[in-house]
N, C-alpha and C positions, 0 to 999 in steps of 0.2 A: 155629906150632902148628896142627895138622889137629885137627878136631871141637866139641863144642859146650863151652863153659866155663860153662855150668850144670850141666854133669855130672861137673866134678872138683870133687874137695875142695879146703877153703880148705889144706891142707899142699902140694896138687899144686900150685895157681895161687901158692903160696908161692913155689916152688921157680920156677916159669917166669919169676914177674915178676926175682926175682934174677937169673938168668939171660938178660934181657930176651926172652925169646921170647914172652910175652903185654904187653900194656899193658892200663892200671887202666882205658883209655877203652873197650876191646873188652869187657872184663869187664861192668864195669858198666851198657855200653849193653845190653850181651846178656841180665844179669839183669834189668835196667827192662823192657826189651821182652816177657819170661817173662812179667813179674809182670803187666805191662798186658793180655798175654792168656791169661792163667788170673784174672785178680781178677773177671772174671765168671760163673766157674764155680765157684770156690774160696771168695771174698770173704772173704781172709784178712789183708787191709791193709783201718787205719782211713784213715791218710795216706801218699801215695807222695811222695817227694821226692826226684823226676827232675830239677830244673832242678841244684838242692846238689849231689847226688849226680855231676851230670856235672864240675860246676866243680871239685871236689874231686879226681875222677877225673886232669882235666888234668889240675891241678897237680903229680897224686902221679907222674903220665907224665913232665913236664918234669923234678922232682928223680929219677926213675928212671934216664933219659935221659942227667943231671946226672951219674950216678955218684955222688949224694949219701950217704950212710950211709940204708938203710933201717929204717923200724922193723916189728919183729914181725909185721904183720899190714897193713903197706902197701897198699893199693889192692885189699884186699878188702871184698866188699860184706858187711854186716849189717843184720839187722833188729834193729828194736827193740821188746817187748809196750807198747802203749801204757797201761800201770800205772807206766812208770818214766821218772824225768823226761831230758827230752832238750831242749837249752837251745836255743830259738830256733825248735822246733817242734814245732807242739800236742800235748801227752799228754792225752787225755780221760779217761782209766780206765775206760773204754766207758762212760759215763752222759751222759744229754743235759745234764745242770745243767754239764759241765764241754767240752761242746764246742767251745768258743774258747777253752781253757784255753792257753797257752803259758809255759811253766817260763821261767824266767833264768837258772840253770844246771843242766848236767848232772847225773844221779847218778853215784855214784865210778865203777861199773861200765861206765858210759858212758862219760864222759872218758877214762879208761882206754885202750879200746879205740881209739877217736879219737886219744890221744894216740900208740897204739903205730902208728898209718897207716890203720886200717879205716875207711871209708866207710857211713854211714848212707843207708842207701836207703828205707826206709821206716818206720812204726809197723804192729804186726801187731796182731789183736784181739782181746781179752780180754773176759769178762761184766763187769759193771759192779764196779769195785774187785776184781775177779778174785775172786767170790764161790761160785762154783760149776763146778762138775767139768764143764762143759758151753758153750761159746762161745757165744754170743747175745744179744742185746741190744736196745733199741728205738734204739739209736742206730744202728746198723749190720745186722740181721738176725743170718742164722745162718754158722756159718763151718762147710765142707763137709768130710768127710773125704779126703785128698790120694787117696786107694784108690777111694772107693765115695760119691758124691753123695748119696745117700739112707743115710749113716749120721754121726753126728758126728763131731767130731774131737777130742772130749776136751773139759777145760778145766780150770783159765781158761785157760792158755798154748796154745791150741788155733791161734792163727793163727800163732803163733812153730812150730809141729809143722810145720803143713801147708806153711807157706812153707818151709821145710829139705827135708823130705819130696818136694815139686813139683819140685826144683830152682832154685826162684826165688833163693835165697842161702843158700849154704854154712855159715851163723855167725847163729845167734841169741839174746838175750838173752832169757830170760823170768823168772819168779819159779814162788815154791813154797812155800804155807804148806799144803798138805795132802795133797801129790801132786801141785799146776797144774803141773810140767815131765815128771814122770815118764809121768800121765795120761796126756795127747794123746800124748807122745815111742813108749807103747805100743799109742795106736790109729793110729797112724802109721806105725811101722817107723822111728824115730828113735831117737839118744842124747839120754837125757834127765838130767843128772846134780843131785842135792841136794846140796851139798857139805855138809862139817862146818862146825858152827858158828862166823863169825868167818875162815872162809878167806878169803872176797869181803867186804870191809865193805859193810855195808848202812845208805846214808844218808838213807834216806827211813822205817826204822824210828821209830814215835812211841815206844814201851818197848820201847829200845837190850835192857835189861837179861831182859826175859821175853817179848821175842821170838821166835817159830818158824818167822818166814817167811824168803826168801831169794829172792837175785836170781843167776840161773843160767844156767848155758850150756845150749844146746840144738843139736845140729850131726848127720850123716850115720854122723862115724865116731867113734871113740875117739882118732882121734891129734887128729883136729879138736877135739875136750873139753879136749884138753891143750893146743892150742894158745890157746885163750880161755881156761883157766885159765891160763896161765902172764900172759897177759898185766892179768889182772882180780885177781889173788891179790895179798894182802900188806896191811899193816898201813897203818889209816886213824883218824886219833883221832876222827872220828865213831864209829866202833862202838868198847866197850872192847870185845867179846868176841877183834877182829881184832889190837891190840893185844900185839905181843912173838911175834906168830904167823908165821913164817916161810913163806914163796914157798919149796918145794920144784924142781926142774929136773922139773914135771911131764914134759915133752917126749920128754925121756930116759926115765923112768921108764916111760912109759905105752905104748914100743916093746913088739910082739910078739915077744919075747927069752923065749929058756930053755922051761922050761913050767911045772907047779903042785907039782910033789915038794915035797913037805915043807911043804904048805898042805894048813891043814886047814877044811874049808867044813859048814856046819849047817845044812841045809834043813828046810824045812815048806811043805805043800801050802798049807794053810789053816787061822785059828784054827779052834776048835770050833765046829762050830754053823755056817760060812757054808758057802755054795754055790760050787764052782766048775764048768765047764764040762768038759766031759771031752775035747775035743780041748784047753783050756787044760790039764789035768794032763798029757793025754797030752806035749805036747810040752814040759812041765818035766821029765818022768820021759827026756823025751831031750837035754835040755839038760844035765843033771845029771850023763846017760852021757857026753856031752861033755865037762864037767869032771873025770869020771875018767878021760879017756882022755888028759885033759891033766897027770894024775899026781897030782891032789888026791882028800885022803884023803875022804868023803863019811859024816854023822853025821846022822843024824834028830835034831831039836829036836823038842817040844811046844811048840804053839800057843798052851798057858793063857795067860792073863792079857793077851792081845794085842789082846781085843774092846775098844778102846779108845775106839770113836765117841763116847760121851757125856762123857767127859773131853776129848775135843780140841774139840769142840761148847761145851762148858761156856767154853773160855777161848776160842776163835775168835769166837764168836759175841757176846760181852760186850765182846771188845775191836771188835768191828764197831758195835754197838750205840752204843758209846761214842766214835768217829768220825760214825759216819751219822746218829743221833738226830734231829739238828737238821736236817741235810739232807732227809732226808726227810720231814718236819711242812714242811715248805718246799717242796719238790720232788713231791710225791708225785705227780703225776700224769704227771713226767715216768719215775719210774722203774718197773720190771718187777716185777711181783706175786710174782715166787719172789725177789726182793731183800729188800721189803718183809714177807715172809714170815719170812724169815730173821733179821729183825731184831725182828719181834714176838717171836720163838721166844728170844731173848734177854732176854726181860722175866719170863722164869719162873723166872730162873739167881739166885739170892741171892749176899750176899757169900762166905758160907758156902760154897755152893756149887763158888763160883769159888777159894778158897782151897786148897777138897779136892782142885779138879780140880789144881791146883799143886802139892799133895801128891802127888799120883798119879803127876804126869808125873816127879819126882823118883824114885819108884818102879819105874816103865816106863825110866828111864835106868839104874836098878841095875840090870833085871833085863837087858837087853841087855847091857851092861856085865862082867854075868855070864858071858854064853854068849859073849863074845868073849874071855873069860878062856881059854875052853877051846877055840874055834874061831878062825880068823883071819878068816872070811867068812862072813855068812848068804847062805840063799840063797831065793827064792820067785816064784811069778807077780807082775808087777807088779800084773793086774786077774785079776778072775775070770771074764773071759769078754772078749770081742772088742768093737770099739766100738758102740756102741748108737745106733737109732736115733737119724734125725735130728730129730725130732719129740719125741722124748725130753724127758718133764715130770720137773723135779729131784723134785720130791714126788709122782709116781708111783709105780708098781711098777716093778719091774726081772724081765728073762723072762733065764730059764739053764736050757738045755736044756727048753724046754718049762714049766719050773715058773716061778710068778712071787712074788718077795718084795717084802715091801711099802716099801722103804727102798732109793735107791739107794747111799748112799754105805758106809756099812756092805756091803752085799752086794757092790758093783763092784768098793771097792779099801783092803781092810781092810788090809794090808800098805803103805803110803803114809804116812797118818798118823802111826803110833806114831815115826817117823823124823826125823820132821820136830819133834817134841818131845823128843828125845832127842838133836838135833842130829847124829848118825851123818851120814856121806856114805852116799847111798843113789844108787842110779844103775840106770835103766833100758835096758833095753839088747834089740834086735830077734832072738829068739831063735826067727823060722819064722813060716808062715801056717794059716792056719782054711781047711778046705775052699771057701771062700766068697773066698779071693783076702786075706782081712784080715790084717792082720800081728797077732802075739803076741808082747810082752814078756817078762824074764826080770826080776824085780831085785835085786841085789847091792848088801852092805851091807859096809861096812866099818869098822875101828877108829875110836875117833874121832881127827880129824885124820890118819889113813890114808887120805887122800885120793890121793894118787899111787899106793901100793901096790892100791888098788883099782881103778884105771885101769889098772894093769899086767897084772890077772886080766880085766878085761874085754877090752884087746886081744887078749890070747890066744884068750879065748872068742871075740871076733868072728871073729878070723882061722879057727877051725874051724867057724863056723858057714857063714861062705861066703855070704853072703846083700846082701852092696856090689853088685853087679850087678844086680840087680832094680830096679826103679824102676815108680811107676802108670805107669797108661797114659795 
C-alpha cells in the first residue's frame, strides 16, 4: 500500500488488513507517531499508550499473517474520552482528585470494541466529568481546535473530535449527555452520532433508568459510525433500556444506496428567540437544497417549545450535584471554578423542581414523537455559529455576528439538548465551512431506534456533500 494510513478510514484499512496489504504494526506505529507530533499543538490525549498499543499491534500481525478468522475491527487504532473506563489504564475524567485513577474493567463499549480486534492507542480529553460544552481542565490545559489553534474544539468529547479530525485515529469513543459528541464532531468537521436510547448499553450509568447520557461513536465518515456501531450495539443486562433491543446490519444499511424519494424530512432554523449566524443559516438553507436534490420531500416545523435549557439544567445538574457534592467539599482546590460553579447552581433546583423537569422532558418526547409521526427526519444546525474561541468562559457571553448573549449554552447549541432527553438518535454531520476555513455542522434526527435508517440519510448527504478530502493543515 502507497501513502499515509492516517488518512484512510478504519472501512479502508479494514478492507487492506483482510487483504494483507497493510499490518496492524504499520498502522499503529504510523498513528502513535501522529499523535506524538501533534499532542503539542493539539493536546488532545490525557494518556498515550505506545508501549500496549504496539504489543497488541503484533499480536493482531502474527494472527493476520496466521490466516486466523478476523474480528470486525482487528488491528485498528481507537481512542478512548477518558470519562470511560478502560481496564488496566487510567481514566481520570479530567479532574486532578482522580489522576491515578485506574478502572479494573472495561466499560461494555470498550470491551466491545477490543473484543472485536481494535486497538486502544490512547485516552483523549474531556472537562472534568465531561461537564461542559468546552475541553479544558486544571489537569491537562486546553485542547486546540483540529482547524484553527486559537479556537476550541468543543466539548466535553472535544479531544475524541480533534484526534479523528487530525488524523491521529480513524475510531473514537466519546459520550454525550448534552451534545459532548455532537459539539466538538461540528467544530471539527467530524461524524458525531447520539444513538437512541439503549442501542449501546451504558455501564457506567449510576440511574440506569432516568438516564440521558450516552457513550458514542465519534469517526471521519458515516460508514466508519456504522462500523463502531455495529460492533458496540446490542443487548447488555447492565442497562434495561438495551434489553430485547436488536443489532441492526448497520453496515449495510448505512451504504450510500438509492436516494431520499419518499422521505419526508422537517426542518427548523432555530427555536424562537435564539441567534443564529448567518453564514450558519446560510449553509443549512444549502444543506437542505441538498437533501432535495436527493429526492426528500422538505416541511418547515416550528421551533415552539424547544427552548428547553432549564429543564435539561434542572435534571443534569442535580444529578452532578449528587455525585460531586462530596467531592468537591474535599477537593475543592483541585478543581475548576466553572465546575464548582455549576454545582452550586444545583443547590437552587428543589425536589419539586427536578420532578417538573421529568415532567417536561416526557412532554418534549411526545412532542417529537409527534412530528416524527408526520416526518421521517428532523433536520437543523447542529450549533449556531462556528467554534468559539479558545479562551472561551462557560459563563460568559457568547458573540454571533457581532451581537453578544449573555448564556452560552442556550445560544450555541439549543438543538443538542432536547435529544438527548428524548432519547432520539441524533447525528452530526460536516455539512461546509465558515469563510474563516471552520467547519459547520448539519444535525439529523431520526425515529426512535431508527438508528440505521438515519445512517442511511446521512450517507447519502455525505456522499453529495463531497467534503472527505479536505483535512487541517
Amino acid at each position: 500500500m502507497n501513502g499515509d494510513p492516517c488518512l484512510l478510514s478504519a472501512t479502508e484499512l479494514r478492507g487492506l488488513i483482510a487483504a494483507k496489504r497493510i499490518s496492524p504494526v504499520e498502522i499503529v506505529r504510523a498513528v502513535l507517531d501522529r499523535a506524538e507530533a501533534l499532542q503539542g499543538k493539539l493536546n488532545c490525549f490525557i494518556t498515550l499508550c505506545g508501549e500496549q498499543a504496539m504489543a497488541q499491534a503484533h499480536a493482531a500481525e502474527r494472527k493476520m499473517m496466521a490466516g486466523e478468522e478476523l474480528g470486525l475491527l482487528h488491528g485498528i487504532p481507537v481512542t478512548v474520552k477518558d470519562i470511560v473506563n478502560t481496564k488496566g489504564v487510567r481514566t481520570t475524567f479530567g479532574a486532578v482528585p482522580y489522576k491515578d485513577n485506574v478502572p479494573n474493567e472495561d466499560a461494555v463499549a470498550v470491551a466491545r470494541l477490543r473484543g472485536a480486534g481494535a486497538i486502544l492507542i490512547g485516552k483523549t480529553t474531556t472537562p472534568e466529568f465531561g461537564s461542559k460544552c468546552l475541553t479544558d481542565s486544571p489537569l491537562f490545559g486546553r485542547t486546540r481546535n483540529a482547524w484553527d489553534a486559537c479556537r476550541s474544539s468543543g466539548g466535553s468529547s472535544g479531544g475524541a473530535a480533534v484526534a479523528v479530525a487530525s488524523g491521529i485515529a480513524p475510531l473514537a469513543i466519546a459520550t454525550d449527555g448534552g451534545g459532548s459528541t455532537r459539539i466538538p464532531a461540528a467544530c471539527n468537521g467530524v461524524v458525531g452520532l447520539k444513538q437512541s436510547n439503549g442501542v449501546i448499553p451504558h455501564s457506567q450509568a449510576l440511574d440506569v433508568f432516568g438516564n440521558q447520557t450516552y457513550v458514542t461513536p465519534t469517526t471521519r465518515t458515516v460508514a466508519d459510525t456504522a462500523l463502531m456501531m455495529q460492533a458496540m450495539a446490542g443487548e447488555d443486562a447492565c442497562d434495561p433500556w438495551s434489553i430485547g433491543v436488536p443489532a441492526p446490519d448497520f453496515i449495510a444499511t448505512a451504504a450510500p444506496r438509492g436516494d431520499l424519494r419518499g422521505l419526508r424530512i422537517l426542518y427548523c432554523l432555530t427555536p424562537p428567540g435564539r441567534p443564529v449566524s448567518a453564514e450558519v443559516a446560510a449553509n443549512f438553507r444549502a444543506s437542505l437544497d441538498r437533501l432535495a436534490g436527493l429526492g426528500a420531500e422538505l416541511e418547515e416545523f416550528s421551533g415552539e417549545g424547544f427552548d428547553i435549557e432549564p429543564i435539561w439544567r434542572a435534571i443534569n445538574h442535580t444529578v452532578w450535584r449528587t455525585r460531586f457534592a462530596k467531592l468537591a467539599a474535599e477537593h475543592k482546590d483541585e478543581l475548576s471554578e466553572a465546575f464548582l460553579k455549576q454545582l452550586a447552581l444545583a443547590t437552587e433546583v428543589s425536589g419539586v423542581d427536578y420532578q417538573e423537569a421529568m415532567f417536561a422532558r416526557t412532554a418534549l418526547f411526545r412532542r417529537v414523537q409527534s412530528l416524527l409521526a408526520r416526518g421521517h427526519v428532523l433536520a437543523m444546525p447542529t450549533l449556531t455559529r462556528t467554534a468559539l474561541p479558545i479562551s472561551q468562559d462557560l459563563f460568559g457571553s457568547i458573540e454571533i455576528d457581532g451581537r453578544h448573549f449573555d448564556s452560552v449554552r442556550p445560544h450555541w447549541f439549543p438543538w443538542t439538548m432536547p435529544f438527548n432527553m428524548t432519547g432520539h438518535p441524533a447525528i452530526s454531520l460536516p455539512s461546509g465551512f465558515a469563510r474563516d476555513g471552520l467547519p459547520i455542522g448539519l444535525q439529523l434526527v431520526g425515529r426512535f431506534r431508527g438508528d440505521a435508517e438515519l445512517l442511511r440519510v446521512s450517507a447519502l448527504f455525505e456522499a453529495s456533500a463531497g467534503l472527505l478530502s479536505r483535512w487541517p493543515e
